[in-house]
C-alpha positions in Angstrom: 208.9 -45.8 150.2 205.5 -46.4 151.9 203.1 -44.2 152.4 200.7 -43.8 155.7 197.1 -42.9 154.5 194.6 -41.5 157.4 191.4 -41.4 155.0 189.6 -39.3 157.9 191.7 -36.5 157.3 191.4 -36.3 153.7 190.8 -33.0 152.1 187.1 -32.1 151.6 188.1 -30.6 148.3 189.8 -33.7 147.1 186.9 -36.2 148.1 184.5 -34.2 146.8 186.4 -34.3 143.3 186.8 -38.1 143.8 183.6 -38.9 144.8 181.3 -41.1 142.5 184.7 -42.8 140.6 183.9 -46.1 142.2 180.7 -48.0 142.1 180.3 -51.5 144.4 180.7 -54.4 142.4 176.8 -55.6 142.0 178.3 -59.0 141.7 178.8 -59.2 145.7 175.5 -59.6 147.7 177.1 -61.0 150.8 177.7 -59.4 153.8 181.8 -58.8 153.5 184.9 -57.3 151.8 185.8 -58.0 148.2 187.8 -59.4 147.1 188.2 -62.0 149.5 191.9 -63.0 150.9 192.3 -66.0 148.4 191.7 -63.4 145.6 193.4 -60.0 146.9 194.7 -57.4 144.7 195.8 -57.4 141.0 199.6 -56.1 140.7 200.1 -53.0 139.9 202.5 -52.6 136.9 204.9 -49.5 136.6 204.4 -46.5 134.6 200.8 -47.6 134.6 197.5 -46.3 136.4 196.3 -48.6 138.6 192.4 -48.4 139.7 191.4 -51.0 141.9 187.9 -50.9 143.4 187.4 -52.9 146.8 183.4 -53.3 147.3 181.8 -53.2 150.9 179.1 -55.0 151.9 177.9 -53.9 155.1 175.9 -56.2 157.5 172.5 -54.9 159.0 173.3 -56.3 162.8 176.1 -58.7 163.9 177.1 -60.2 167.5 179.8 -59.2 169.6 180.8 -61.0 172.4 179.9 -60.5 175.0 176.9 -58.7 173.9 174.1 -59.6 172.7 173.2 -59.7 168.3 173.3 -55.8 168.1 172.4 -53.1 164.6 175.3 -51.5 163.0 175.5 -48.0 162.8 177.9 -47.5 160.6 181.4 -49.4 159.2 184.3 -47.7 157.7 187.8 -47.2 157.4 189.7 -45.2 159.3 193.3 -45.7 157.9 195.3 -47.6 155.7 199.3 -48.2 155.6 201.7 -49.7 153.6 200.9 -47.7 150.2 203.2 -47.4 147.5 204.0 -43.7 147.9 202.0 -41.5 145.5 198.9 -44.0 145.8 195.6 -42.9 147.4 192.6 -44.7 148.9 189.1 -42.7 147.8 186.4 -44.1 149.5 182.8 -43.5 148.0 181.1 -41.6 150.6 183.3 -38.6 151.9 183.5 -40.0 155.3 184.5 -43.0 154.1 182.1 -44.7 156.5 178.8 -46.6 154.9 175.5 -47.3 157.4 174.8 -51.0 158.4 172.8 -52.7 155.5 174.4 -50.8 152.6 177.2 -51.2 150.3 180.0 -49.2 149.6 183.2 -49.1 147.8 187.0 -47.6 147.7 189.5 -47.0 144.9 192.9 -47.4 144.7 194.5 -45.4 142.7 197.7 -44.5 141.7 201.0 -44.8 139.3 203.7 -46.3 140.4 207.4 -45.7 138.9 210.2 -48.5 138.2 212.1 -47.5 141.7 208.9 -48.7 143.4 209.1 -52.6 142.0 208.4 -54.4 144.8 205.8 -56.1 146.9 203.5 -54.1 149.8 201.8 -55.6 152.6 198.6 -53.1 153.5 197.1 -52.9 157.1 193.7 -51.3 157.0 191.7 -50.0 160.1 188.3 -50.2 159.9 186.3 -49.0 162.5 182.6 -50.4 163.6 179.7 -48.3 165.5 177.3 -50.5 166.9 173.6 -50.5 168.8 173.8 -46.7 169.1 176.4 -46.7 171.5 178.1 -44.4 169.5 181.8 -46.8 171.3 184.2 -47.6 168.1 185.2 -51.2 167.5 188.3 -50.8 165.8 190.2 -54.2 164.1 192.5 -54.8 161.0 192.5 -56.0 157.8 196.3 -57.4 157.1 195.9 -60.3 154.3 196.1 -57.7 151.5 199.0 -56.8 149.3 199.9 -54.6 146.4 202.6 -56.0 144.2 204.3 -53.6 141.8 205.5 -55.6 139.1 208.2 -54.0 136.4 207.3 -52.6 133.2 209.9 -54.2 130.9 208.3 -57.7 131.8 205.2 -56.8 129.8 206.5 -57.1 126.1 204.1 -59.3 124.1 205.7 -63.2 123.5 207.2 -62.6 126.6 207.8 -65.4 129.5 206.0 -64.5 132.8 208.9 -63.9 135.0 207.2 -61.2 137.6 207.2 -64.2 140.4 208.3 -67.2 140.9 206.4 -69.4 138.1 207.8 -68.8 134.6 204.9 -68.7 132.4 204.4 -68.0 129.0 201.3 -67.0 126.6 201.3 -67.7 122.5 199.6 -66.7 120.7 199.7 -63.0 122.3 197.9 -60.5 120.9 195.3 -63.5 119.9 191.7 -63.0 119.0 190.4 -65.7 121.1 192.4 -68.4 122.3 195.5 -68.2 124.4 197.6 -70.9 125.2 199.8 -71.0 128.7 202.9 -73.0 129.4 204.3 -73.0 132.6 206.8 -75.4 135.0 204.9 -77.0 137.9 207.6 -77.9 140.8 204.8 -81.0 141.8 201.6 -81.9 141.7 199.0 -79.8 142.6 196.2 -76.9 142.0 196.4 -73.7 140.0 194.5 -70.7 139.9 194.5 -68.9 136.8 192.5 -65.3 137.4 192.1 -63.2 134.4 192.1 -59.2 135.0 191.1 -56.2 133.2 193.0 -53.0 132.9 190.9 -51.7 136.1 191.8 -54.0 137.8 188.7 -55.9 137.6 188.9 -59.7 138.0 187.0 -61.5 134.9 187.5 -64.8 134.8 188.9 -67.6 137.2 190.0 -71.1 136.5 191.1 -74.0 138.6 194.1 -75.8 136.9 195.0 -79.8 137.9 199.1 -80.4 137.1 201.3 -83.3 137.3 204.9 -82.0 138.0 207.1 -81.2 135.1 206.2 -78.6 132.2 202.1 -77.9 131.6 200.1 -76.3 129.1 196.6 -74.6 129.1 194.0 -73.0 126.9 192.2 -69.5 128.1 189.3 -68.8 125.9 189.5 -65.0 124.7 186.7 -64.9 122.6 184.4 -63.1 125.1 187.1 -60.4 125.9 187.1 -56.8 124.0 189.7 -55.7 122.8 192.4 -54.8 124.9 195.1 -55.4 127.6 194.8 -58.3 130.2 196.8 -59.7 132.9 196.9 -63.5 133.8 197.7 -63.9 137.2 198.7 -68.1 138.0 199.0 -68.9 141.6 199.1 -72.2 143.3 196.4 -72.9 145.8 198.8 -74.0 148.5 202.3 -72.8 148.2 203.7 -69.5 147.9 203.9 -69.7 144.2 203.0 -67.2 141.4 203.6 -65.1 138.5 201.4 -62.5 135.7 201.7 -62.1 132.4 200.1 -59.3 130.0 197.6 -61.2 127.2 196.8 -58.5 124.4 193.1 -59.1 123.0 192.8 -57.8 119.3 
């Protein structure tokens, strides 16, 4: 079941509770949303929290055609659907709007159960005020998903079947080196994106394959100890799978 979010209406009492749980990832300078569409979310994984943070950066001024470059007011969302029921969407600021030239962030949050395996396209609205016109320019974000992925898959030794890439990690828990097989259908590029519980995206890798079976080394060493995921995707096709990678 999904869930239709209108973050203007949230409770003043509940935002006020919430506020100050997410910080903007510093990382991001750039005018823009992070992550970006190549990277989207991390899956969510049942019977687990999930905290996601997406990070704002605001532009100062921007064009519009056919107008002329014009300041931005302000930039926020307005709504967001296609949540896993039970999952909310706290912005930073309790309007959930963030003046041009600052930066601003919005968690996700939320714990999904086993009935709600399954992947879910988001639409969010986000809503521009521009040149003191005090008009909304409304348009929508649909290149993000959240994929809720089961909680059986994630024994340790276990192969990666949450997609269609079967993966595998050994030495898992490791200390510092973990080594990835996987099946490659052809040729082609991998991405291999390493998360942290929060759904915070450490590490990425581009991975070159032949078709037929591969293998490949993550370096662990500079990872606390603690849960990962290791999300593989292929750059072109629709191709992909996770796996959990224990640090100890």
């Amino acid at each position: 079941m999904k869930k239709y979010i209108t973050l203007l209406l949230i409770s003043f009492l509940a935002v006020t509770l919430a506020f100050g749980q997410c910080i903007p990832d510093p990382q991001y300078t750039q005018p823009g949303i992070y992550p970006d569409s190549a990277t989207g979310f991390p899956p969510a994984i049942a019977t687990y929290e999930y905290n996601f943070v997406i990070t704002a950066i605001i532009p100062a001024d921007t064009i519009v055609f056919p107008f002329p470059r014009m300041n931005i007011d302000s930039i926020g969302v307005a709504e967001i659907t296609g949540m896993p029921e039970g999952f909310q969407a706290i912005p930073s600021r309790p309007s959930g709007f963030w003046l041009g030239g600052t930066s601003g962030c919005m968690l996700i949050t939320g714990t999904p159960t086993e009935a709600q395996v399954g992947v879910y396209p988001l639409a969010i609205t986000v809503v521009g005020y521009m040149g003191g016109l005090g008009l909304p320019i409304p348009y929508t974000i649909d290149y993000y998903s959240i994929t809720v992925l089961p909680a059986a898959s994630y024994g340790i030794d276990e192969a990666g079947v949450n997609g269609n890439i079967r993966m595998k990690a050994f030495p898992n828990p490791s200390s510092d080196i973990f080594n990835l097989e996987f099946y490659a259908q052809s040729a082609g590029n991998f991405e291999c994106l390493i998360y942290d519980s929060r759904g915070r995206l450490l590490k990425s890798e581009t991975i070159s394959t032949d078709a037929g079976n591969q293998s490949y080394s993550i370096d662990g060493s500079d990872l606390e100890p603690g849960i990962y995921f290791c999300r593989l995707r292929h750059t072109e096709k629709n191709l992909s799978s996770v796996i959990r990678l224990i640090r100890h």
